[in-house]
N, C-alpha and C positions, 0 to 999 in steps of 0.2 A: 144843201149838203152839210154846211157847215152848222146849223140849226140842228140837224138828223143826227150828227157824231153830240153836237153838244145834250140833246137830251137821251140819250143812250148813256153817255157818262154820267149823265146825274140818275140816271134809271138804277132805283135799288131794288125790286121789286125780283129780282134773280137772288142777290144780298143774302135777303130773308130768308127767301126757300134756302140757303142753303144753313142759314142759321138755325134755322128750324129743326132742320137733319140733322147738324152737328147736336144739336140740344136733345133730341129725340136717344139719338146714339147714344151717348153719354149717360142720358137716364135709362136703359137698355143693358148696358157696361155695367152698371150701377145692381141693378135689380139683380141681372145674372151672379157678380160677384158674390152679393148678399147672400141668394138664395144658394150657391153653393156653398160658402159658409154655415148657413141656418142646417142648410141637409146632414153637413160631417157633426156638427155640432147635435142636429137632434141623433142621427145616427149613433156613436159614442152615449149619449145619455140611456137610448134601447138597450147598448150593449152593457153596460154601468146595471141596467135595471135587472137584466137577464142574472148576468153573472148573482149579484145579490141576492133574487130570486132563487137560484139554485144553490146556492150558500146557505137559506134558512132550511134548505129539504134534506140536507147533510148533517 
């Protein structure tokens, strides 16, 4: 029994998986933030290009 708890405690092999998911998530967070960014950012430049466009037709 006492062999059973000792290597359960040094067992990392749960550790990892969850390292993984945290590291997974995080690049996840990452990407989403960006790509909302990217979106408002190219969004705005459409509207920039619009507006101008209808500026030369005037």
């Amino acid at each position: 029994m006492k062999n059973a708890l000792a290597r359960f405690l040094r067992d990392e092999q749960g550790a990892t998986a969850i390292e993984y998911g945290l590291i997974a998530g995080l690049i996840a967070l990452a990407i989403v933030t960006t790509a909302g960014t990217l979106g408002t950012e190219v969004s705005n430049l459409f509207t920039r290009l619009t507006n101008q466009v209808k500026n030369l037709g005037t």
